[in-house]
N, CA, C and O atoms as a Tinker XYZ file with bonds, in Angstrom:
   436  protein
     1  N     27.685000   91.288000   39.100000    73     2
     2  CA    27.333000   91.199000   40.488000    64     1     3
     3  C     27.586000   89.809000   41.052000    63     2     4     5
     4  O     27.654000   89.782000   42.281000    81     3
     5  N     27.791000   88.276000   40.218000    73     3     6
     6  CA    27.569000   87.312000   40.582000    64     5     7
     7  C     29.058000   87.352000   40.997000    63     6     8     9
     8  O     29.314000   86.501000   41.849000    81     7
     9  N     30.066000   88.085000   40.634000    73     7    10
    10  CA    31.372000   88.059000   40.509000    64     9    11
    11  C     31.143000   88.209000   42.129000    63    10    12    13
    12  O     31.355000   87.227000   42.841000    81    11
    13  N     30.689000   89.504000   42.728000    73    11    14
    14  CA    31.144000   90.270000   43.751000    64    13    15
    15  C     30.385000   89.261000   44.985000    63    14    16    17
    16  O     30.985000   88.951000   46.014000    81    15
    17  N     28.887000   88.796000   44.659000    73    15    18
    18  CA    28.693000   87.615000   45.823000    64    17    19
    19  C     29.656000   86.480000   45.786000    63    18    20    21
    20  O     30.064000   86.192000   46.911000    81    19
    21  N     30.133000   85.761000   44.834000    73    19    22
    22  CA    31.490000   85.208000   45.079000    64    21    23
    23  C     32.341000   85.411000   46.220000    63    22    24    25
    24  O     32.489000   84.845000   47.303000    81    23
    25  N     33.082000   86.837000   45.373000    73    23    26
    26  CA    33.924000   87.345000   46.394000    64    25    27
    27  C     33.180000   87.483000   47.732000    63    26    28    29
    28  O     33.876000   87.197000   48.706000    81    27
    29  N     32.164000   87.786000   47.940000    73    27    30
    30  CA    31.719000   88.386000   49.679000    64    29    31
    31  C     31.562000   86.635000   49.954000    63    30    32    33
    32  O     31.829000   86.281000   51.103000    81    31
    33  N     31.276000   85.880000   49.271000    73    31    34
    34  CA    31.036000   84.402000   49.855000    64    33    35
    35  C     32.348000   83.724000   50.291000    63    34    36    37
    36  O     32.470000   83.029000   51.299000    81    35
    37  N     33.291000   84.009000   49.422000    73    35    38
    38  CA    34.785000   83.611000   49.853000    64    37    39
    39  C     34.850000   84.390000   51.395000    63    38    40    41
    40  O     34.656000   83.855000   52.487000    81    39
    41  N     35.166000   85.742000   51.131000    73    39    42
    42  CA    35.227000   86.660000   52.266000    64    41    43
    43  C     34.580000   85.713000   53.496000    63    42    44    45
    44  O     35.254000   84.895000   54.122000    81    43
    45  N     33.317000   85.943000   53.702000    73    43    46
    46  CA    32.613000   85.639000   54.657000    64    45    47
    47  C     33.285000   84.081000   55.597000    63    46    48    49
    48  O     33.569000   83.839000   56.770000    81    47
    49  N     33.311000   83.149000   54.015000    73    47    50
    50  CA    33.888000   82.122000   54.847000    64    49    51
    51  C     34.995000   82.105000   55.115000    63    50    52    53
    52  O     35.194000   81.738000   56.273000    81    51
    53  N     36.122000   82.415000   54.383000    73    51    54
    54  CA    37.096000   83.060000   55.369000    64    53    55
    55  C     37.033000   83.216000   56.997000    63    54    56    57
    56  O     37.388000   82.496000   57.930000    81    55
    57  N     36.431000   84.456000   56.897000    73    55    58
    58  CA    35.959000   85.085000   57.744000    64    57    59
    59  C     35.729000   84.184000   59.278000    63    58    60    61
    60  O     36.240000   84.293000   60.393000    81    59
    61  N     34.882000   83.433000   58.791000    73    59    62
    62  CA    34.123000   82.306000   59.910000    64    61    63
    63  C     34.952000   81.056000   59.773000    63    62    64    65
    64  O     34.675000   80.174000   60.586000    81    63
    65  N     36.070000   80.758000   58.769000    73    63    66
    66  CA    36.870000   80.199000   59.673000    64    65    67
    67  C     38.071000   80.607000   60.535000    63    66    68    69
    68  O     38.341000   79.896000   61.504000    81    67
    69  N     38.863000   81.758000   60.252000    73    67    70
    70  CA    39.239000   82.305000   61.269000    64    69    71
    71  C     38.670000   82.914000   62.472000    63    70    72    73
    72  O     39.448000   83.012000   63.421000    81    71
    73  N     37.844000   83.210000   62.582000    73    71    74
    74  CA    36.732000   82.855000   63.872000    64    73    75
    75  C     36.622000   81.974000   64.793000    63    74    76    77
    76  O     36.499000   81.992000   66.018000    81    75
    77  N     36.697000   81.088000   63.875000    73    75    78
    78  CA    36.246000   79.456000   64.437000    64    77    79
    79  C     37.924000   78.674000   64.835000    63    78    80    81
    80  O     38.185000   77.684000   65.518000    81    79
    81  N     38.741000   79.538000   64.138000    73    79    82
    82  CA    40.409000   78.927000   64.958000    64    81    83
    83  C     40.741000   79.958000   66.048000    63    82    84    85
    84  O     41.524000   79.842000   66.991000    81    83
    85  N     39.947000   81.014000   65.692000    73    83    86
    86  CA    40.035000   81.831000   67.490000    64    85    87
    87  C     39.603000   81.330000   68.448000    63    86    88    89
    88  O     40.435000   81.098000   69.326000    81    87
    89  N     38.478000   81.027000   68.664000    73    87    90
    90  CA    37.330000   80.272000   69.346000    64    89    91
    91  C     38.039000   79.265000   69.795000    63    90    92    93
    92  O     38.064000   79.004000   70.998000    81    91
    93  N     38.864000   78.401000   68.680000    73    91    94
    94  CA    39.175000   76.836000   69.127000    64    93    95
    95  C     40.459000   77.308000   70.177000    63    94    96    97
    96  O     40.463000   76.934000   71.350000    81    95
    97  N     41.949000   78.495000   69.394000    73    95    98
    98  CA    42.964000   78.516000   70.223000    64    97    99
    99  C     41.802000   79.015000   72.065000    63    98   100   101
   100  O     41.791000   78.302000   73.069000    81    99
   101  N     41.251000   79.973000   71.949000    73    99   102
   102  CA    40.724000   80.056000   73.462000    64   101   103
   103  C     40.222000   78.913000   74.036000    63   102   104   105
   104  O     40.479000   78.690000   75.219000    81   103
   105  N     39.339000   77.917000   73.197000    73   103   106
   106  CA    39.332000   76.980000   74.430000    64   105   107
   107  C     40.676000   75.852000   74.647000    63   106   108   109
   108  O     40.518000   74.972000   75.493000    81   107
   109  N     41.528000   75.884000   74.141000    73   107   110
   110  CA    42.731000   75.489000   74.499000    64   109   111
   111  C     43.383000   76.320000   75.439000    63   110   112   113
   112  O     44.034000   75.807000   76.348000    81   111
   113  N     43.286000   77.497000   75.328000    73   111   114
   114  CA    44.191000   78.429000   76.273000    64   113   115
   115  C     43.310000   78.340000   77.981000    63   114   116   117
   116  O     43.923000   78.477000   79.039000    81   115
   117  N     41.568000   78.047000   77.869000    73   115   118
   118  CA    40.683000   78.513000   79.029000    64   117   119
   119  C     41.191000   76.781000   79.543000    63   118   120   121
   120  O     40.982000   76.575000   80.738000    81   119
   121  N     41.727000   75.748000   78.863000    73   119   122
   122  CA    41.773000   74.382000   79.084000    64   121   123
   123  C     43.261000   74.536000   79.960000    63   122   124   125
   124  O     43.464000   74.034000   81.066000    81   123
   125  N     44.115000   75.257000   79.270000    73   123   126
   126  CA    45.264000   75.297000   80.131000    64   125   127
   127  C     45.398000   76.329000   81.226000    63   126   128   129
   128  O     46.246000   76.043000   82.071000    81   127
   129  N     44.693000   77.567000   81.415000    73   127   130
   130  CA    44.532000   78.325000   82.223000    64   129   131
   131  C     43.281000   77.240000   83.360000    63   130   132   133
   132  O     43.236000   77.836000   84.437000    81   131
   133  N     42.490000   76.147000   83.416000    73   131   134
   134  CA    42.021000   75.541000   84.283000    64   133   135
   135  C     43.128000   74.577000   84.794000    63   134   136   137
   136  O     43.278000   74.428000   86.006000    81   135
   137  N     43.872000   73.947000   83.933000    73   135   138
   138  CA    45.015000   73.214000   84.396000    64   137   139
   139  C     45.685000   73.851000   85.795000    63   138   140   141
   140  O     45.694000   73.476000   86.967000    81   139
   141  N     46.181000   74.881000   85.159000    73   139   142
   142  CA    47.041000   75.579000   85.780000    64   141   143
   143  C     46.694000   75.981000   87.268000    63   142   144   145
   144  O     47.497000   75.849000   88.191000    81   143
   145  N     45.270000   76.543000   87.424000    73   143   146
   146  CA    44.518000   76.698000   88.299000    64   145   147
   147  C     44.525000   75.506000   89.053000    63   146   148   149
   148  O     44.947000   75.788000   90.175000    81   147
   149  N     44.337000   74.664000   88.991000    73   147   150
   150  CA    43.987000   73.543000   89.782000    64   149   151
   151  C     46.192000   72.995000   90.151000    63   150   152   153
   152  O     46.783000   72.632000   91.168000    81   151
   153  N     46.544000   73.186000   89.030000    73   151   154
   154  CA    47.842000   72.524000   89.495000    64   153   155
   155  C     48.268000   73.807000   91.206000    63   154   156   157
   156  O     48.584000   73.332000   92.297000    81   155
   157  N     48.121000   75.591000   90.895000    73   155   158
   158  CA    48.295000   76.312000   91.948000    64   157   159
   159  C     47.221000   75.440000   92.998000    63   158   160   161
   160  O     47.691000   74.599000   93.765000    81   159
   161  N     45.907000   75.691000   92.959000    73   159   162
   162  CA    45.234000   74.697000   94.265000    64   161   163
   163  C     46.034000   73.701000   95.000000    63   162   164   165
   164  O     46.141000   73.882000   96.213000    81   163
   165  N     46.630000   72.654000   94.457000    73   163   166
   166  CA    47.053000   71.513000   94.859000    64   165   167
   167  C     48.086000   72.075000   95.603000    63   166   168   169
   168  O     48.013000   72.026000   96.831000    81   167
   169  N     49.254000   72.719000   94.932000    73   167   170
   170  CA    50.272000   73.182000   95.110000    64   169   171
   171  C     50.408000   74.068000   96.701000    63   170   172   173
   172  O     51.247000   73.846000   97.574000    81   171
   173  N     49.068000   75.328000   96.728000    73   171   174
   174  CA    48.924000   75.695000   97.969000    64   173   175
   175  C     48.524000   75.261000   98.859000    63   174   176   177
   176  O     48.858000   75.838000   99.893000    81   175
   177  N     47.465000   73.849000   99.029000    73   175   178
   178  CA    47.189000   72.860000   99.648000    64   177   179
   179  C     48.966000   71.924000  100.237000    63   178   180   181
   180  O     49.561000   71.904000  101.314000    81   179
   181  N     49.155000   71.497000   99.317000    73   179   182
   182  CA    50.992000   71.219000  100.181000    64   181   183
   183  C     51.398000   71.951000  100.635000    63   182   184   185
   184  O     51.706000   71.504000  101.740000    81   183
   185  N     51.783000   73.324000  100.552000    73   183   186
   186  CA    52.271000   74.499000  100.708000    64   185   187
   187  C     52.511000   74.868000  102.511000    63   186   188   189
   188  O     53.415000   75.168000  103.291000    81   187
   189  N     50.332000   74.481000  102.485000    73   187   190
   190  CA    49.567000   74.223000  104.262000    64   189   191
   191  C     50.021000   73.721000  104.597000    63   190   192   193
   192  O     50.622000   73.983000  105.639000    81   191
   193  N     50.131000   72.174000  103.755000    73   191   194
   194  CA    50.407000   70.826000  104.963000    64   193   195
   195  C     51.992000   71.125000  105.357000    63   194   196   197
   196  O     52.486000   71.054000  106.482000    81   195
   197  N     52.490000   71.394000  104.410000    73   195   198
   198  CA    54.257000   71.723000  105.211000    64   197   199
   199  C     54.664000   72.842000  106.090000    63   198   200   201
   200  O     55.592000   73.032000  106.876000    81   199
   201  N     53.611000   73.535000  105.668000    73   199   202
   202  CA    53.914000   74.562000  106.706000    64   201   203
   203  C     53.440000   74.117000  108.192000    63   202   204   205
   204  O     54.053000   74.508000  109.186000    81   203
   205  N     52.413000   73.351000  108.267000    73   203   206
   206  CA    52.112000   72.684000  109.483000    64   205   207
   207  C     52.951000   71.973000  109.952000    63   206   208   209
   208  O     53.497000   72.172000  111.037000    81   207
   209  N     53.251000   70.696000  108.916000    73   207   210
   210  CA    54.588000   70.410000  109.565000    64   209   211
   211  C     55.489000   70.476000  110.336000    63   210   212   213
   212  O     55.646000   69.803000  111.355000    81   211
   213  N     56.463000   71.674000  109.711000    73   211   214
   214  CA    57.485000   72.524000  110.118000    64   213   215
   215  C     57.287000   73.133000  111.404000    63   214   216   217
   216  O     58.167000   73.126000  112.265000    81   215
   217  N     55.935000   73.763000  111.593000    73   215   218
   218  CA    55.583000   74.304000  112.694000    64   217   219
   219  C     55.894000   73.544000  113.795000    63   218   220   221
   220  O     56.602000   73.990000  114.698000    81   219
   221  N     55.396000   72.358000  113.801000    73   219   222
   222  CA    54.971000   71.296000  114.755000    64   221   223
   223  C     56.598000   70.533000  114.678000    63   222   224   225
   224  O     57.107000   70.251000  115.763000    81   223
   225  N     57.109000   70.325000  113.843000    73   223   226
   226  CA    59.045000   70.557000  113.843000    64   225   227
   227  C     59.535000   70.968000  114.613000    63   226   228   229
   228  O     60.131000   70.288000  115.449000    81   227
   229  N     59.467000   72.357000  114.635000    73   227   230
   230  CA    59.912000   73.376000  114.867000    64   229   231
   231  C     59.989000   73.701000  116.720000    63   230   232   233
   232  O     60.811000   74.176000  117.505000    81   231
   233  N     58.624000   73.125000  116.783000    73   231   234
   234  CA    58.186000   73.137000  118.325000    64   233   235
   235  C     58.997000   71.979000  118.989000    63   234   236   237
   236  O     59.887000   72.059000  119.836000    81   235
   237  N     58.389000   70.749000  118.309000    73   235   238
   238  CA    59.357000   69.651000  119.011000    64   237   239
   239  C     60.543000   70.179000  119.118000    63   238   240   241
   240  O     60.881000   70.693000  120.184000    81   239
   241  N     61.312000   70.150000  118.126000    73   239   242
   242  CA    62.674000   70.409000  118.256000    64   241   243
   243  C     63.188000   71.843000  119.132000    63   242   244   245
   244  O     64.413000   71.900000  119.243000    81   243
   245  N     62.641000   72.670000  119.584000    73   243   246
   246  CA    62.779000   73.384000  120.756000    64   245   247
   247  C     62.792000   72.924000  121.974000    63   246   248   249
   248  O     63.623000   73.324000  122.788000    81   247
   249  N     61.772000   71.920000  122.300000    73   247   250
   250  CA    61.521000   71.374000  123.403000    64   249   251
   251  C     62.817000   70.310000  123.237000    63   250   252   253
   252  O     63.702000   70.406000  124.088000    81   251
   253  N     62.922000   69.597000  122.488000    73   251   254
   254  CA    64.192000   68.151000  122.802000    64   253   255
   255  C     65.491000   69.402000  122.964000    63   254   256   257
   256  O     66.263000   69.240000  123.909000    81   255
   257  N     65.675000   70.435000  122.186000    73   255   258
   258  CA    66.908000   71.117000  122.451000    64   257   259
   259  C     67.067000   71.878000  124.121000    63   258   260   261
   260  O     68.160000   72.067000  124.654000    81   259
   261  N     65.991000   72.168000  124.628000    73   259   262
   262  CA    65.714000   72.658000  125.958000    64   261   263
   263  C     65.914000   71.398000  126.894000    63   262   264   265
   264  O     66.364000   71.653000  128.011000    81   263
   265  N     65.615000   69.932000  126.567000    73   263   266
   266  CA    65.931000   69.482000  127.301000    64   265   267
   267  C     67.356000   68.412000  127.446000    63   266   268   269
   268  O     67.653000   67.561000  128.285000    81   267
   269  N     67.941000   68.839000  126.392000    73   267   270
   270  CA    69.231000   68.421000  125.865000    64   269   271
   271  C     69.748000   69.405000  126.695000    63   270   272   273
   272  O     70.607000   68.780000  127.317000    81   271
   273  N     69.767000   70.426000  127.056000    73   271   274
   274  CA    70.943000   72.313000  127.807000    64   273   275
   275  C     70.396000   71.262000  129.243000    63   274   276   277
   276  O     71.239000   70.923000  130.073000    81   275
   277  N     69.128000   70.888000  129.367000    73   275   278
   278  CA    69.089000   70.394000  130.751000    64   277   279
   279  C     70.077000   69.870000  131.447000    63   278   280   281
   280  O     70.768000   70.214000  132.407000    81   279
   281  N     69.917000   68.230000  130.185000    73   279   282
   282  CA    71.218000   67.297000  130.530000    64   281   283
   283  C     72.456000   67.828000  130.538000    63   282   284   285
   284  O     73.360000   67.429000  131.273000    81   283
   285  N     72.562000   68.889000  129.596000    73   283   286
   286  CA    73.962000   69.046000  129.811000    64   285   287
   287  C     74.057000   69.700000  131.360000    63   286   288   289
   288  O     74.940000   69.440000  132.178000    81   287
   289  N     73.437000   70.200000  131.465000    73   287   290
   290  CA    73.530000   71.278000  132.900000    64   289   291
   291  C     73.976000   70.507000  134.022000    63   290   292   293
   292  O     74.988000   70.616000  134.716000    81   291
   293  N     72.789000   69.515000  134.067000    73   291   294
   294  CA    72.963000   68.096000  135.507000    64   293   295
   295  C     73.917000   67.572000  135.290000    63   294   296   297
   296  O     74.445000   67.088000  136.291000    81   295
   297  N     74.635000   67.373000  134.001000    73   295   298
   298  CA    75.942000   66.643000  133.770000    64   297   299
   299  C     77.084000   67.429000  133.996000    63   298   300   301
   300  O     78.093000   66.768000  134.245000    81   299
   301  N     77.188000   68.385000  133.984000    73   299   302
   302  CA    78.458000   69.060000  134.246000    64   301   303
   303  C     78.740000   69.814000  135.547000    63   302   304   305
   304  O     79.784000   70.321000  135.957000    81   303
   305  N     77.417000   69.741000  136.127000    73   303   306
   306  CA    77.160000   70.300000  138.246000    64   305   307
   307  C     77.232000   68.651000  138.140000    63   306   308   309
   308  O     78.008000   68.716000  137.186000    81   307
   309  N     77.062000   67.172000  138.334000    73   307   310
   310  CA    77.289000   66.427000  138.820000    64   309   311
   311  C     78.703000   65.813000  138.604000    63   310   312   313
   312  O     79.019000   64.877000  139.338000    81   311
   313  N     79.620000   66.270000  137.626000    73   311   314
   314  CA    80.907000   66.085000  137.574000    64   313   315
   315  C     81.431000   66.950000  138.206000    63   314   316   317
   316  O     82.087000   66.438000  139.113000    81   315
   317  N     81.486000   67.918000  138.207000    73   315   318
   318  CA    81.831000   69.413000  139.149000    64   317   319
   319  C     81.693000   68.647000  140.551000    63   318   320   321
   320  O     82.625000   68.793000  141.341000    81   319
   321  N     80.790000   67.979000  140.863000    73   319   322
   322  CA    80.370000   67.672000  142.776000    64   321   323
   323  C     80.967000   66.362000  142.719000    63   322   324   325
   324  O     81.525000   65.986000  143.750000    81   323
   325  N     80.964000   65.607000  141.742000    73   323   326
   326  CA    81.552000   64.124000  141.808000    64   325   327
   327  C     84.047000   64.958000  141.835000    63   326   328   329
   328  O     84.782000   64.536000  142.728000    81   327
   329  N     84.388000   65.574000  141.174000    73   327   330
   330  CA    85.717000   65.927000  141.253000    64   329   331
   331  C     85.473000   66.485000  142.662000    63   330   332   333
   332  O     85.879000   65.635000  143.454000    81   331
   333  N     84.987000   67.541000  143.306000    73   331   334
   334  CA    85.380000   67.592000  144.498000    64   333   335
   335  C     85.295000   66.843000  146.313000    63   334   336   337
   336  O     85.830000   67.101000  147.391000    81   335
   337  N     83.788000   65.313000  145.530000    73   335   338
   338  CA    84.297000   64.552000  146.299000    64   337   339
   339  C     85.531000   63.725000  146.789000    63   338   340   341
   340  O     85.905000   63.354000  147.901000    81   339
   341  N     86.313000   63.497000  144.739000    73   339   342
   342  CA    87.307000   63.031000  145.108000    64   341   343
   343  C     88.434000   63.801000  145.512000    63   342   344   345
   344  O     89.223000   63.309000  146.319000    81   343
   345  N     88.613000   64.944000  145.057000    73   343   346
   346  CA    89.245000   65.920000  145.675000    64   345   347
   347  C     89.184000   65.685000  147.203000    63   346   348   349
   348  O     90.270000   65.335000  147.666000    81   347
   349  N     88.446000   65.763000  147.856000    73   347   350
   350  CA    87.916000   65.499000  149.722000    64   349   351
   351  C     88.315000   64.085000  149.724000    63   350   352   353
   352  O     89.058000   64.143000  150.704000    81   351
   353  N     88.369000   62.903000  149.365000    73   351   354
   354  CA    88.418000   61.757000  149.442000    64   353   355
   355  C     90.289000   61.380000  149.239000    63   354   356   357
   356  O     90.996000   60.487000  149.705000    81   355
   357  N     90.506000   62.287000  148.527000    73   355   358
   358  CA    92.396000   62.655000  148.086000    64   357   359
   359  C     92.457000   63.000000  149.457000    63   358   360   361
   360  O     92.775000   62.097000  150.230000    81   359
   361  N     92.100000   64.668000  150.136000    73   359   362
   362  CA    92.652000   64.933000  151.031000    64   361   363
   363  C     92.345000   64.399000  152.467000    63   362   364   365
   364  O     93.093000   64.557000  153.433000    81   363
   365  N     90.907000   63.617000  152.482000    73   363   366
   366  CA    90.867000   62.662000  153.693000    64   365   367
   367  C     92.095000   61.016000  153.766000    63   366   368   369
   368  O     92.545000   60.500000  154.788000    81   367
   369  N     92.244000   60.735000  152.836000    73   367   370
   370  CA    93.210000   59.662000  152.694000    64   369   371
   371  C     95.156000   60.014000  152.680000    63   370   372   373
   372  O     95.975000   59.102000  152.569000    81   371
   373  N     95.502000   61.348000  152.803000    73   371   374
   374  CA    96.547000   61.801000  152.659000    64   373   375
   375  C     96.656000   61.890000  154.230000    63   374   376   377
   376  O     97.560000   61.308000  154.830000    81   375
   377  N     95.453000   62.834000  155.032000    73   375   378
   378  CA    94.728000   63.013000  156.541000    64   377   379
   379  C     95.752000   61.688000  157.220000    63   378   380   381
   380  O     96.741000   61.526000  157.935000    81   379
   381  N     94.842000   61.000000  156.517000    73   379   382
   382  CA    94.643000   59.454000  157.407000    64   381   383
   383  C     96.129000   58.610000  157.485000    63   382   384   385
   384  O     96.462000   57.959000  158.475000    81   383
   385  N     96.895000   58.737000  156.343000    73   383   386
   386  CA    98.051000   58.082000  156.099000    64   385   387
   387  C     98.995000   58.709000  157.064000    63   386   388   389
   388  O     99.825000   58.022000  157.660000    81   387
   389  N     98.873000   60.251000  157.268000    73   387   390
   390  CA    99.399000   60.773000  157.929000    64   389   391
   391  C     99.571000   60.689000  159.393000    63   390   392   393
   392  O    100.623000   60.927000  159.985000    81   391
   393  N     98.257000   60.267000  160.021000    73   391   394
   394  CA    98.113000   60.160000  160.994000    64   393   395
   395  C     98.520000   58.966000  161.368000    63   394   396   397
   396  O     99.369000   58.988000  162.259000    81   395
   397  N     98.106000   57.642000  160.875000    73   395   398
   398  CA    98.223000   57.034000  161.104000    64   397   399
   399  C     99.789000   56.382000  161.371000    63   398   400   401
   400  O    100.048000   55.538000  162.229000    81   399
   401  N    100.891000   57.078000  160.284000    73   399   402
   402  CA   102.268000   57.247000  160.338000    64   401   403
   403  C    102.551000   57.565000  161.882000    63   402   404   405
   404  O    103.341000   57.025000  162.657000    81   403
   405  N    101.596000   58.683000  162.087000    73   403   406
   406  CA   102.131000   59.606000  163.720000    64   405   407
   407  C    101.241000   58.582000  164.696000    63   406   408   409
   408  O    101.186000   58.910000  165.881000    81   407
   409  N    100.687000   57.620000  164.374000    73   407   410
   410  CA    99.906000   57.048000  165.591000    64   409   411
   411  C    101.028000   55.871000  165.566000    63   410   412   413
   412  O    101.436000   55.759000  166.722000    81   411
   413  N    101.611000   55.058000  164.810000    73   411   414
   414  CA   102.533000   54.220000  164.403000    64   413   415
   415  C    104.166000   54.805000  165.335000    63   414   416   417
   416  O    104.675000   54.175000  166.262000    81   415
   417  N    104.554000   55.761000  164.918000    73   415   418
   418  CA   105.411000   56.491000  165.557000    64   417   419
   419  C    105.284000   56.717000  166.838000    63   418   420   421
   420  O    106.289000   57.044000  167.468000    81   419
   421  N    104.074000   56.595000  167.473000    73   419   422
   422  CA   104.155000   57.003000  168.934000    64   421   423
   423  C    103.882000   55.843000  169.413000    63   422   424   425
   424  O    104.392000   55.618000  170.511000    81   423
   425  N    102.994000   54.697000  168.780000    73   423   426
   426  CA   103.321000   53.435000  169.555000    64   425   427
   427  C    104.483000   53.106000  169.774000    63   426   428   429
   428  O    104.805000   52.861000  170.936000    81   427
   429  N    105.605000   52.991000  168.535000    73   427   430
   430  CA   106.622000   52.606000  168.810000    64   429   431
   431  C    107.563000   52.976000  170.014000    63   430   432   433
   432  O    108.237000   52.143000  170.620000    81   431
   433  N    107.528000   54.437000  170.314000    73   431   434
   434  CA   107.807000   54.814000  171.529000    64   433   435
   435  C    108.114000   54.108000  172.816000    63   434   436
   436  O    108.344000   54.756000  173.836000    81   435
C-alpha cells in the first residue's frame, strides 16, 4: 500500500503543478487580453479625435472652396465687362479718328 500512496503522492503533485502552470499561462493571457483592451480604448479615443477633425476639415474646406467659385465668378464677369469696355473704347476711338478726318476735310474746304 505504501507503494500505491507514493504513486497517488507523485500523481497528486503532478497534478497541482500542472494546475498551477494553467493558472500562471491565464494570468498571462487575462495580462495581455487587459493590454489589449486598453491599447483598443486609446485607439478608439484617436479614432474620435480624427474623426472630429476631418469633420471640421471637411467643413472649412467647403466653405474656402465656395468662396474660391466666388472669385472665380467676379473674375471672369469683371474681365467679360472690362473686354467690352475696351471693345467700346476701340470703337469710340475709330468714331473719333473718323470724324475728325471729315471735320479736317471740311475745314480745308
Amino acid at each position: 500500500m505504501t507503494q500505491q500512496g507514493a504513486a497517488m503522492q507523485t500523481y497528486n503533485n503532478e497534478l497541482v503543478k500542472c494546475l498551477e502552470e494553467l493558472c500562471s499561462k491565464r494570468e498571462e493571457l487575462n495580462r495581455q487580453i487587459q493590454q489589449e483592451e486598453e491599447e483598443k480604448a486609446r485607439l478608439q479615443q484617436e479614432i474620435r479625435v480624427l474623426t472630429d477633425k476631418l469633420s471640421r476639415i471637411n467643413e472649412s474646406l467647403a466653405r474656402r472652396l465656395a468662396a474660391r467659385a466666388d472669385f472665380d465668378r467676379t473674375i471672369a464677369e469683371t474681365e467679360a465687362a472690362y473686354m467690352k469696355i475696351l471693345e467700346s473704347s476701340q470703337t469710340l476711338l475709330s468714331v473719333l479718328k473718323r470724324e475728325a478726318g471729315n471735320l479736317s476735310k471740311a475745314a480745308d474746304l
